[in-house]
Residue frames relative to the residue before (quaternion, step in Angstrom):
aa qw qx qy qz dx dy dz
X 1.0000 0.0000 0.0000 0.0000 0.00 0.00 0.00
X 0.6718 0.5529 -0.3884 0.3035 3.72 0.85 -0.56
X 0.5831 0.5686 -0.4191 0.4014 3.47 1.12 -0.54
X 0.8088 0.3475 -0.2267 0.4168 3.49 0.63 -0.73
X 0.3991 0.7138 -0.4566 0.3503 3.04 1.56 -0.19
X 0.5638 0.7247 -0.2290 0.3233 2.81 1.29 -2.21
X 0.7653 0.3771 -0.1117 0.5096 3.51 -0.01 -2.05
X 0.6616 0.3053 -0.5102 0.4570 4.34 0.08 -0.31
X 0.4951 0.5968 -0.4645 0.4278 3.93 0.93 -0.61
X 0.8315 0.2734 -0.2261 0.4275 3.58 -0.06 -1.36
X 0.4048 0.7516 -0.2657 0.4480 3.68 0.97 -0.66
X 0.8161 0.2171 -0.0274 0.5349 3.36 0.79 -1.62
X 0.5282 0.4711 -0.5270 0.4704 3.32 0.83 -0.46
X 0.8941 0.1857 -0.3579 0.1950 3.60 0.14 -0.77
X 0.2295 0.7594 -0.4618 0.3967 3.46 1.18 1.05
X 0.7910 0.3541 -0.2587 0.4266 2.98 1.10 -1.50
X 0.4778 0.7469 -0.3032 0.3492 2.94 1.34 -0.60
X 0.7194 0.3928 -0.2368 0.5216 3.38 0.90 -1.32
X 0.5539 0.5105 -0.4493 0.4804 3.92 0.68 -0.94
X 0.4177 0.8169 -0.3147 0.2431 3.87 0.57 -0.97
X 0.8063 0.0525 0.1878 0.5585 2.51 0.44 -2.11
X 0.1801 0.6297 -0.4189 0.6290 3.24 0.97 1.75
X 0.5953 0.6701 -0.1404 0.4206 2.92 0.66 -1.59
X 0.6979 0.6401 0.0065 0.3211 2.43 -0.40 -2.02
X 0.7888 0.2812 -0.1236 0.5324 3.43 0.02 -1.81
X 0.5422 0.6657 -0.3692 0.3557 3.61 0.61 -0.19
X 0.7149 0.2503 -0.1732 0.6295 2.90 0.67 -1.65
X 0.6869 0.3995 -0.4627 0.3931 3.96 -0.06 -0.01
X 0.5781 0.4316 -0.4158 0.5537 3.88 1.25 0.05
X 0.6944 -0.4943 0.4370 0.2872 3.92 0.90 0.02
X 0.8892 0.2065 -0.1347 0.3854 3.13 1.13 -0.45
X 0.0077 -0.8747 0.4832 -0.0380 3.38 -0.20 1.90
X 0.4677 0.6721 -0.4651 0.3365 3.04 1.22 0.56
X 0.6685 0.4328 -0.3600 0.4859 3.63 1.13 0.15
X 0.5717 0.6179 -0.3693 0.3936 3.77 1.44 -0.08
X 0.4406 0.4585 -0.5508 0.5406 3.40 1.59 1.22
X 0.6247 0.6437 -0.2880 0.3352 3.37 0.95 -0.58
X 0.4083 0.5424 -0.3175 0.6620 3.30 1.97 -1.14
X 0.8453 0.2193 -0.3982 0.2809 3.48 -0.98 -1.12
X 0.4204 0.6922 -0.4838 0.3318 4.13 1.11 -0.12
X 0.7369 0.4585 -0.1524 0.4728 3.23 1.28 -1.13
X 0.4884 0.5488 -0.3566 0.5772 3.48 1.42 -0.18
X 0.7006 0.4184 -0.3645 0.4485 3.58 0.52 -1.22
X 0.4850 0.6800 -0.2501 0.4897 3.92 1.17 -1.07
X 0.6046 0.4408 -0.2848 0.5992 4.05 0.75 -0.68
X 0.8662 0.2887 -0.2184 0.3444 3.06 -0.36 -1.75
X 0.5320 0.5438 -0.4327 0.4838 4.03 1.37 -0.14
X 0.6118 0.4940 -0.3865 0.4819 4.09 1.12 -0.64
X 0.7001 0.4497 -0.3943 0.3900 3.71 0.91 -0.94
X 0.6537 0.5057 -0.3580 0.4345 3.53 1.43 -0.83
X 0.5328 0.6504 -0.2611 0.4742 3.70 1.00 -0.67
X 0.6955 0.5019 -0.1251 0.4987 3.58 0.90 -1.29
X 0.7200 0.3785 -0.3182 0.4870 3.55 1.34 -0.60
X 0.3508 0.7978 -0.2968 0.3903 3.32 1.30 -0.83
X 0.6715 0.3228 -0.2160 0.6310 3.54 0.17 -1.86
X 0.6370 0.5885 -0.4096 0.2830 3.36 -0.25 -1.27
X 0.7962 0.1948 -0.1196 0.5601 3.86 0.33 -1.37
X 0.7371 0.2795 -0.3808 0.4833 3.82 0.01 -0.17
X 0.6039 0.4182 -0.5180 0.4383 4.01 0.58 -0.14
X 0.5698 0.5178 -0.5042 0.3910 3.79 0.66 -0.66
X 0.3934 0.7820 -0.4087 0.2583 3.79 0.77 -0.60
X 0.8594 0.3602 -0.0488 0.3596 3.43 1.17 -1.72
X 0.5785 0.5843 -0.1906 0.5363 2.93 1.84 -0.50
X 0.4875 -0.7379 0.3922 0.2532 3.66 -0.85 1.12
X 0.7456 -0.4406 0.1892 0.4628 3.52 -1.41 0.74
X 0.7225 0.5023 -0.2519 0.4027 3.63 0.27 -0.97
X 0.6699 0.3360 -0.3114 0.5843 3.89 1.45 -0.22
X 0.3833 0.6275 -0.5071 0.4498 3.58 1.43 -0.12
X 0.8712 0.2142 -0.2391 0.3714 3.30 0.06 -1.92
X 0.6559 0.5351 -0.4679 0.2539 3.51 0.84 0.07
X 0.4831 0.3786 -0.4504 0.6484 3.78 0.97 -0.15
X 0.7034 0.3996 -0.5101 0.2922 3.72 -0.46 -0.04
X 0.4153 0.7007 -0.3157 0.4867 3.50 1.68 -1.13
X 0.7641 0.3099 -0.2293 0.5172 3.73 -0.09 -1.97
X 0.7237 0.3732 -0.4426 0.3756 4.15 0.01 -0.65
X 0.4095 0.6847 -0.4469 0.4046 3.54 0.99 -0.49
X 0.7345 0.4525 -0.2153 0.4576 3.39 0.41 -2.04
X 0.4316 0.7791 -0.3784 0.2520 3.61 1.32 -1.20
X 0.8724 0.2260 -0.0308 0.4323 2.41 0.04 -2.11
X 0.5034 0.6307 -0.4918 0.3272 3.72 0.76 -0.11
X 0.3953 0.6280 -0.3163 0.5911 3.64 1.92 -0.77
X 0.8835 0.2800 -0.2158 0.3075 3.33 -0.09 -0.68
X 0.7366 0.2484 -0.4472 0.4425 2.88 0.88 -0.07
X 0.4844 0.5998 -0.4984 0.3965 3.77 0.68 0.11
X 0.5870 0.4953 -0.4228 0.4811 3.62 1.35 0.06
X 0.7138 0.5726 -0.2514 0.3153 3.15 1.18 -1.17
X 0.5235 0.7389 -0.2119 0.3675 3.28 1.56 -0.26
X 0.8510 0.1113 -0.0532 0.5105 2.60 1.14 -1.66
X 0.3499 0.5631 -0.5093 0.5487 3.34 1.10 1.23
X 0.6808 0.2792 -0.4952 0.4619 3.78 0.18 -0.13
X 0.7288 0.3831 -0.4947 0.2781 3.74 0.78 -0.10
X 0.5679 0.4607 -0.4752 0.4894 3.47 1.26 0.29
X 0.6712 0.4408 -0.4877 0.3426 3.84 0.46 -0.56
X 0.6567 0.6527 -0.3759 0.0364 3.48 0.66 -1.46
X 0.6266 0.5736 -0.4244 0.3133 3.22 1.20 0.17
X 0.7841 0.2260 -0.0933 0.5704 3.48 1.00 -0.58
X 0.3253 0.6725 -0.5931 0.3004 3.75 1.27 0.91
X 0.7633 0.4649 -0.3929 0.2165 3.85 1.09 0.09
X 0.2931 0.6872 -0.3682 0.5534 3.17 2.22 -0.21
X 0.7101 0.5830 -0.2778 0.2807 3.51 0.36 -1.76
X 0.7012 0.5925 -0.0533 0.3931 3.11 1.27 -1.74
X 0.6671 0.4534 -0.2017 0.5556 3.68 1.53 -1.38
X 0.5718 0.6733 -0.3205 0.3420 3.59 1.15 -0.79
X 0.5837 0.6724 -0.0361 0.4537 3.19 1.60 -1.40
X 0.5768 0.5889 -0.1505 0.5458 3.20 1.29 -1.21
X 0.7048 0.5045 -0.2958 0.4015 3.30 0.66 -1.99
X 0.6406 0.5976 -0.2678 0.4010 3.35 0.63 -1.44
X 0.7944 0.4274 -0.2156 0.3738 3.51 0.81 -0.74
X 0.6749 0.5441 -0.0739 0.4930 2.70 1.18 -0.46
X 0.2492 0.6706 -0.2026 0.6687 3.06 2.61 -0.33
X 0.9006 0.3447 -0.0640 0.2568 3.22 -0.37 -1.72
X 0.4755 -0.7395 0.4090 0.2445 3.56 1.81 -0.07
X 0.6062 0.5726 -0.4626 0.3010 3.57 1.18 -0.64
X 0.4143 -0.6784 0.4171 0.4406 3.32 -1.05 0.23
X 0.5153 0.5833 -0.2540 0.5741 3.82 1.55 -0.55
X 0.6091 0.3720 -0.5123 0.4777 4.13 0.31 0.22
X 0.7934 0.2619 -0.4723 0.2810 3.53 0.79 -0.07
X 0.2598 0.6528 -0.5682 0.4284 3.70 1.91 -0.23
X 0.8536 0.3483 -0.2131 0.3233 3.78 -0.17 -1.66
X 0.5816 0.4804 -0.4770 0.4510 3.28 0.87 0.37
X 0.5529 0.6655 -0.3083 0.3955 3.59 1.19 -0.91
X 0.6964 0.4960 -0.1626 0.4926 3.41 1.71 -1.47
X 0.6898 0.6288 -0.1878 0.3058 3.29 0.88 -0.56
X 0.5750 0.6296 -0.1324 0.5054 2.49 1.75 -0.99
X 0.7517 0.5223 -0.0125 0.4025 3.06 0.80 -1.47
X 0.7855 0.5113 -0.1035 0.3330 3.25 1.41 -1.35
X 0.6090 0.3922 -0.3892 0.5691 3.51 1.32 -0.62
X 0.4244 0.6294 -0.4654 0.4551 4.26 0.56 0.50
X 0.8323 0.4123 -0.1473 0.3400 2.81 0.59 -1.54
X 0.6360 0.3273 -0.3443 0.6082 3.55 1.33 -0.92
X 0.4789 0.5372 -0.5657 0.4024 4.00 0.22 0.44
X 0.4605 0.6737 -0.3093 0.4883 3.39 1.21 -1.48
X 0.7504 0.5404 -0.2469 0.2896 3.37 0.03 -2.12
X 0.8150 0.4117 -0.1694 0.3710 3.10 0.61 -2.16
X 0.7048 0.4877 -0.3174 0.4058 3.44 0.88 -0.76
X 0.4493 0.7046 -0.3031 0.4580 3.54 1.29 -0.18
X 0.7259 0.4210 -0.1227 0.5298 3.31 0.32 -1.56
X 0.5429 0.6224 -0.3519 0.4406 3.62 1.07 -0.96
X 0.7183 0.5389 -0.1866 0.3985 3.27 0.93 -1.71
X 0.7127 0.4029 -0.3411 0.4620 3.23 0.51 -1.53
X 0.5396 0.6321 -0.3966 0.3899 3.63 0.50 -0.86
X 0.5805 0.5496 -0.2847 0.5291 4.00 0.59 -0.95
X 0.9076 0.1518 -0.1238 0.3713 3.16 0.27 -1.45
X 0.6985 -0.5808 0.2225 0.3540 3.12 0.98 1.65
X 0.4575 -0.7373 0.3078 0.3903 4.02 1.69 0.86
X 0.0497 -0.7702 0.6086 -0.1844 3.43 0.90 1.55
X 0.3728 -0.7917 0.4495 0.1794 3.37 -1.06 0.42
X 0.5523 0.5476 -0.3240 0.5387 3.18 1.72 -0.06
X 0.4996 0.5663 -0.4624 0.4647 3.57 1.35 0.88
X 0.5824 0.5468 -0.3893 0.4586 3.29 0.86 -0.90
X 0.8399 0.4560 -0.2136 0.2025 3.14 0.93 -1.34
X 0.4908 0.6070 -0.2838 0.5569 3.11 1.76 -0.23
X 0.5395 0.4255 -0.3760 0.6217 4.13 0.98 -0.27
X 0.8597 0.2075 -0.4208 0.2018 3.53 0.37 -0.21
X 0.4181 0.6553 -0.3668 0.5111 2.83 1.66 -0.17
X 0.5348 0.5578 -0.2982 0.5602 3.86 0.86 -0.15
X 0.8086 0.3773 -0.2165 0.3962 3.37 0.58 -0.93
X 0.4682 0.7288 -0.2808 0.4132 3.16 2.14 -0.80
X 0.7458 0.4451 -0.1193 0.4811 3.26 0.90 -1.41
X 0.4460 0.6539 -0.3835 0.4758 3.48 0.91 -0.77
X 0.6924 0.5389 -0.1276 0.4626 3.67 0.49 -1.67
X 0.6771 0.4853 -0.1671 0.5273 3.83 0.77 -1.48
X 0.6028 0.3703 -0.2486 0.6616 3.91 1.20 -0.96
X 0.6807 0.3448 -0.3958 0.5110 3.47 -0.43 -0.59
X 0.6475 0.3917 -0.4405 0.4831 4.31 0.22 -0.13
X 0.6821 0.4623 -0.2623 0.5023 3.53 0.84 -1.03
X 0.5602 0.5947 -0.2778 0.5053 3.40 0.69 -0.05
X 0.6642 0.3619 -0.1221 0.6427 3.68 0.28 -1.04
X 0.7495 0.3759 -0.2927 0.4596 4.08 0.54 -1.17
X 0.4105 -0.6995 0.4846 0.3276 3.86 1.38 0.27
X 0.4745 0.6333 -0.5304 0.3040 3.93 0.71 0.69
X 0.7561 0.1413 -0.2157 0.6016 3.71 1.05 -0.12
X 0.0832 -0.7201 0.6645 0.1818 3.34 -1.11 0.13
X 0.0988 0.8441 -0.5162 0.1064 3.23 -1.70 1.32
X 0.6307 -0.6285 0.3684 0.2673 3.39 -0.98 1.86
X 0.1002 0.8681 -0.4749 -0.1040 3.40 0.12 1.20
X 0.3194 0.8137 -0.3867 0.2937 3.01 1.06 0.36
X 0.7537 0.4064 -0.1400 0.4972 3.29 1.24 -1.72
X 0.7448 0.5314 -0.2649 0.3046 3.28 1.38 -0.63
X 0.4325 0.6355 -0.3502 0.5353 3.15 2.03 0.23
X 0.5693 0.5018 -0.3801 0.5288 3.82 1.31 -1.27
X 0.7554 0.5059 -0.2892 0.2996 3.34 0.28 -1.25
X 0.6547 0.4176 -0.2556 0.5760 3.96 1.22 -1.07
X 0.5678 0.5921 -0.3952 0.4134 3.21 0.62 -0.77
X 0.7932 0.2335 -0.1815 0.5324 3.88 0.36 -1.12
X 0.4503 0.4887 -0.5287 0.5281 3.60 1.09 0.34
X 0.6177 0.5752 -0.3198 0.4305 3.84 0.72 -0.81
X 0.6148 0.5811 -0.3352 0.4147 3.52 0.84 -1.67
X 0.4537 0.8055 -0.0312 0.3800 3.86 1.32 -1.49
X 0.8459 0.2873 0.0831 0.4415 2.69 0.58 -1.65
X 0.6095 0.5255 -0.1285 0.5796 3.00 1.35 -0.97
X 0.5835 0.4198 -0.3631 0.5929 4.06 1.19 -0.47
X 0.5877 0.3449 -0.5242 0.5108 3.82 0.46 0.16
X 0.5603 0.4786 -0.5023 0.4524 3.77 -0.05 -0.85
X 0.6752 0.4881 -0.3724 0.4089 4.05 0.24 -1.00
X 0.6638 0.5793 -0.2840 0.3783 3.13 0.90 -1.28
X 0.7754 0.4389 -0.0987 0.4431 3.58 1.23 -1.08
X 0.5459 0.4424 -0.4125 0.5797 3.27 1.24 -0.26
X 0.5230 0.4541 -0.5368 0.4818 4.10 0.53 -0.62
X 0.4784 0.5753 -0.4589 0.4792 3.91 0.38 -0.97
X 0.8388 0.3225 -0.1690 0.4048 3.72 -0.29 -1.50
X 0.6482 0.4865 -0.4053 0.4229 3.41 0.95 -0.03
X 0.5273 0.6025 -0.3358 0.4963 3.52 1.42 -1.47
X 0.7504 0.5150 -0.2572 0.3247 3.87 0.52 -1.16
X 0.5323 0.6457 -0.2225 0.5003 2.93 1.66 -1.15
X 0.5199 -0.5625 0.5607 0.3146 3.65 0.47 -1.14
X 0.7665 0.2970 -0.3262 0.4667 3.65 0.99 -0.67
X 0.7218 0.3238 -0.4281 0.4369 3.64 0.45 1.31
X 0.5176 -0.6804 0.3245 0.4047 3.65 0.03 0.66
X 0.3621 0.8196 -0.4290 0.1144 3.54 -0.44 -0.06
X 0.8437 -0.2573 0.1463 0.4478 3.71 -1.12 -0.12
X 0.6933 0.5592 -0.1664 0.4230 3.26 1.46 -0.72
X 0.4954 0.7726 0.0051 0.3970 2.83 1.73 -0.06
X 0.3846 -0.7345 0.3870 0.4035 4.07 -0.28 -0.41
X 0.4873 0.5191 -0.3446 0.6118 3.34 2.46 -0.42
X 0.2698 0.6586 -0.6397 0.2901 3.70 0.47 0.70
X 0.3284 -0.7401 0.5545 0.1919 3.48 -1.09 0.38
X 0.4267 -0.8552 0.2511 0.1531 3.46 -0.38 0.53
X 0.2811 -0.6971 0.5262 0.3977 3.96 0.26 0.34
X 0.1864 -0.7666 0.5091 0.3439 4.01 -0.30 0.53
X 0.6312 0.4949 -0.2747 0.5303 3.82 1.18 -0.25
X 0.7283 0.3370 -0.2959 0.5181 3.72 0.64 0.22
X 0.4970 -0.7573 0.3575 0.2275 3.09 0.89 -1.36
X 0.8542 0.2076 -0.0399 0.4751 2.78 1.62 -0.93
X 0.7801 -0.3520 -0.0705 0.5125 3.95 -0.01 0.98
X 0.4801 -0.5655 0.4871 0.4609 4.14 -0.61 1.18
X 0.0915 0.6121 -0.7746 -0.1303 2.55 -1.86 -0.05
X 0.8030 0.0746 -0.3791 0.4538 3.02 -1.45 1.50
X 0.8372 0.0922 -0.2488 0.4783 3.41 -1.35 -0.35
X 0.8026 0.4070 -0.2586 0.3512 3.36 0.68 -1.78
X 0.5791 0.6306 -0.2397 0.4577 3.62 1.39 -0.80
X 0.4294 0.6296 -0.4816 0.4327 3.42 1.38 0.81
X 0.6402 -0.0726 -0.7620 0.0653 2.50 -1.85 1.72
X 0.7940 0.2312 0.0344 0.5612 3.22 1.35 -0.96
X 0.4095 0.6196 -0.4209 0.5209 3.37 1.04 1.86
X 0.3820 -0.7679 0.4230 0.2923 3.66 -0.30 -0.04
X 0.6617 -0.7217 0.1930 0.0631 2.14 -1.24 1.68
X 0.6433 -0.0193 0.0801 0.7612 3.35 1.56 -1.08
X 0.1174 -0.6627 0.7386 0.0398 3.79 -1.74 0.47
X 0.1330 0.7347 -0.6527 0.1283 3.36 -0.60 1.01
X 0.2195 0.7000 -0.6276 0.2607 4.07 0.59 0.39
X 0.6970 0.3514 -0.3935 0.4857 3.65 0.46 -0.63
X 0.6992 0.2978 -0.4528 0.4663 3.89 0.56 0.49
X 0.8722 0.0671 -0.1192 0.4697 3.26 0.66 -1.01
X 0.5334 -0.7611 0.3069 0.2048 3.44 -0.27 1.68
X 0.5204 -0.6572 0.4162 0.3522 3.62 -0.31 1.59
X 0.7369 0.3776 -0.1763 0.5323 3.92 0.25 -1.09
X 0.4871 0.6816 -0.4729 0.2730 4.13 0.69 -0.60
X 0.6588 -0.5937 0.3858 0.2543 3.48 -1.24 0.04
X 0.4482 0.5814 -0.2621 0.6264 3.47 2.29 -0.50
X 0.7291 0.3849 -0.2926 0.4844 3.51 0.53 -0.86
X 0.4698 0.6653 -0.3484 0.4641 3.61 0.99 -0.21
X 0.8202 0.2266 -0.0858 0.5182 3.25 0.30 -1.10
X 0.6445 0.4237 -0.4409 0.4590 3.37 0.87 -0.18
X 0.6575 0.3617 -0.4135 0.5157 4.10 0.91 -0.16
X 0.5404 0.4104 -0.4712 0.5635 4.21 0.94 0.00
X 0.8779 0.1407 -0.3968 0.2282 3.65 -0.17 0.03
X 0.7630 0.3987 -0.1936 0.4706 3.21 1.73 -0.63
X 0.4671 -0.6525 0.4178 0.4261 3.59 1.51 -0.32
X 0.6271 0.5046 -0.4699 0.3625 3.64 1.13 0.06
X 0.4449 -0.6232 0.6431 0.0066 3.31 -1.72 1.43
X 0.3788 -0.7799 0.3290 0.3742 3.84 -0.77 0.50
X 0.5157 0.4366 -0.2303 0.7002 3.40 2.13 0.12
X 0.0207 0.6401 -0.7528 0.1522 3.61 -0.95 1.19
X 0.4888 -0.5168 0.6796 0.1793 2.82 -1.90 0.88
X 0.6156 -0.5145 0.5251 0.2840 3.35 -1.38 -0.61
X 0.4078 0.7248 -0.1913 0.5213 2.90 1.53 -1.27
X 0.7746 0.3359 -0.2358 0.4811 3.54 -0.19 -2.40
X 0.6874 0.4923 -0.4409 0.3012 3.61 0.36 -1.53
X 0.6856 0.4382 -0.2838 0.5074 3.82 0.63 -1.04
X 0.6839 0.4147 -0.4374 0.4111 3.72 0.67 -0.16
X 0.4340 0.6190 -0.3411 0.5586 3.60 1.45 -0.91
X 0.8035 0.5212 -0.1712 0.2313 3.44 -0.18 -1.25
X 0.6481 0.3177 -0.2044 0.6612 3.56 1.18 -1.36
X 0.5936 0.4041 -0.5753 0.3916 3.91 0.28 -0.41
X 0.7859 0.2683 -0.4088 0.3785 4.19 0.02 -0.78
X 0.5362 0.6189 -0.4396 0.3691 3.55 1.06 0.06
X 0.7527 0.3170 -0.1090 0.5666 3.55 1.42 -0.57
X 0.6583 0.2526 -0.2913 0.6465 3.67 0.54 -0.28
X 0.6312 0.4150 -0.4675 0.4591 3.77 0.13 -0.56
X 0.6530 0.5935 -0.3665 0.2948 3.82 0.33 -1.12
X 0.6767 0.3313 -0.2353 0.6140 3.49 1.37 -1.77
X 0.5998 0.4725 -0.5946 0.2518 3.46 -0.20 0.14
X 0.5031 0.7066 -0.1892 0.4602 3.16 1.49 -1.01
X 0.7937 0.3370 -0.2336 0.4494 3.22 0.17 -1.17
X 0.6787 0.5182 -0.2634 0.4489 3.93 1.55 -1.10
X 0.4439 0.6404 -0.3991 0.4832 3.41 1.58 -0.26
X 0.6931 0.5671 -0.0595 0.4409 3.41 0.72 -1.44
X 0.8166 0.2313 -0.1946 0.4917 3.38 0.88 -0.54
X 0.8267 -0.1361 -0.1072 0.5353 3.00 0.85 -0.42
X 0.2874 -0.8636 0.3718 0.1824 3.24 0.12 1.12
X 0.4466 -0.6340 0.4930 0.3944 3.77 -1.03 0.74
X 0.1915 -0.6903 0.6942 -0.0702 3.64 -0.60 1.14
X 0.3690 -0.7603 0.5218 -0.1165 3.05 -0.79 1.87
X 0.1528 -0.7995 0.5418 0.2094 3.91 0.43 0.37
X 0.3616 -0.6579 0.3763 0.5430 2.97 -1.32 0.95
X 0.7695 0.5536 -0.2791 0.1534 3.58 0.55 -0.60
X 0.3353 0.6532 -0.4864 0.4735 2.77 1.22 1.96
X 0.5570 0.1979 -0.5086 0.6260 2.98 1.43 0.84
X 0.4859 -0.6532 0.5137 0.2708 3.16 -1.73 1.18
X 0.6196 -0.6521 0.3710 0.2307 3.07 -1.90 1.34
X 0.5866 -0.5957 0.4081 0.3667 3.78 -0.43 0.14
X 0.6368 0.6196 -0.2536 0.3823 2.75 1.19 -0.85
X 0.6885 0.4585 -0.2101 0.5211 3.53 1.12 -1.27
X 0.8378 0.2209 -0.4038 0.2937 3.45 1.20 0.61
X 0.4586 -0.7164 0.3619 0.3814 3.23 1.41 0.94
X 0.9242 -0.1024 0.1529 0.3346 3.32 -0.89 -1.41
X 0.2678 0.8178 -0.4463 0.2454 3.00 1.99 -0.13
């Protein structure tokens, strides 16, 4: 549950975060009679992200193993794209994502349509959500469509929603700054297992060489695929199931927090490996230098929405 807990938490906080301050500007521009119109377009997102998962897990249903693991393989990689953008875009937006956000409004609100402020409501809302979506499905998919994922993303998303009200309602107050550095490289983490598993779904698939394969390497004294030294390029790398039990409750937590499986390709280990060696490093190093500094007044003041 913690991995997804992890991603519907951050995910939502900064939905709520952004709808917020929307908000906000509305009622402090006079004009809450269109901040039903905003949440229409929120509701409009979060039905595409729910819609988007839908196809995703019951269309894979009809399609045979080898197209199963290969669309699961390429969305895997997807969503690992996305969120390694999403990271390092809140530490370059977070300073001016509320200017960015009220401007937007203005314009709509300019323009008289009754759709610029639905589509702003959606827009906002929507590239979260299908990140939300893809990395989800990725997740549950890994963990063999356990149900105590789903339930951890919502329970993540629950709270997200509760913080992001407390927030804006000036009952808690919180250093968002660190808690973006801090999810963010918990994400970075996370997001090198998904890689690690979608190579899996490709190797299985056929469109990456591996154990599954005829470029397997052989054990000449066993017979059946190397593993380690000899199980180089496209053997596995290590097999430990006979210590730590593929399905066990250690292996659980050790593939929710660290991405490690007791059976790795080579492939995963070297895909696993250069992604935190490179995306983990710059985040690191941009974290350090110039850190994304959250203002506080990127969360909207209570005040500026009265009774909202």
């Amino acid at each position: 549950m913690f991995p997804t807990f992890l991603i519907g938490l951050r995910e939502g906080l900064e939905a709520a975060l952004v709808v917020g301050i929307l908000v906000a500007y509305l009622v402090r521009s006079g004009r809450r009679d269109v901040v039903p119109r905003l949440l229409a377009g929120v509701l409009l997102a979060i039905l595409l992200a729910v819609a988007v998962g839908a196809v995703m897990t019951f269309g894979a249903y009809t399609l045979s193993f080898e197209a199963q693991e290969l669309i699961g393989g390429g969305l895997s990689l997807l969503a690992v794209g996305m969120v390694t953008w999403m990271v390092f875009w809140m530490q370059r937006a977070a300073r001016s994502m509320k200017a960015d956000l009220e401007r937007s409004a203005e314009r709509a609100l300019l323009s008289g349509s009754l759709w610029s402020i639905v589509a702003i409501g959606f827009v906002s809302v929507a590239r979260e959500g299908i990140e939300t979506t893809l990395l989800l499905w990725s997740m549950v998919r890994s963990f063999g469509n356990a149900p105590e994922a789903l339930i951890g993303a919502v329970l993540g998303i629950v709270a997200a929603a509760l913080l992001g009200w407390l927030l804006q309602r000036g009952f808690v107050r919180l250093d968002l700054r660190r808690f973006f550095a801090w999810t963010g490289a918990a994400l970075v983490v996370v997001a090198a297992g998904v890689l690690a598993y979608g190579v899996h779904d490709l190797q299985e698939a056929g469109a990456l060489p591996g154990p599954f394969g005829a470029l397997a390497p052989v054990d000449p004294v066993t017979g059946a695929v190397a593993v380690g030294v000899g199980g180089v390029p496209f053997g596995y790398a290590f097999d430990v199931s006979a210590a730590i039990a593929p399905g066990g409750p250690l292996a659980a937590v050790l593939q929710a927090t660290i991405g490690f499986t007791p059976q790795m390709t080579w492939l995963q280990v070297l895909a696993w490996g250069a992604y935190l060696l490179i995306v983990g490093g710059l985040y690191v190093r941009r974290v350090r230098q110039r850190p994304a500094r959250v203002p506080a007044s990127a969360v909207p003041d209570p005040s500026e929405q009265g009774a909202s």
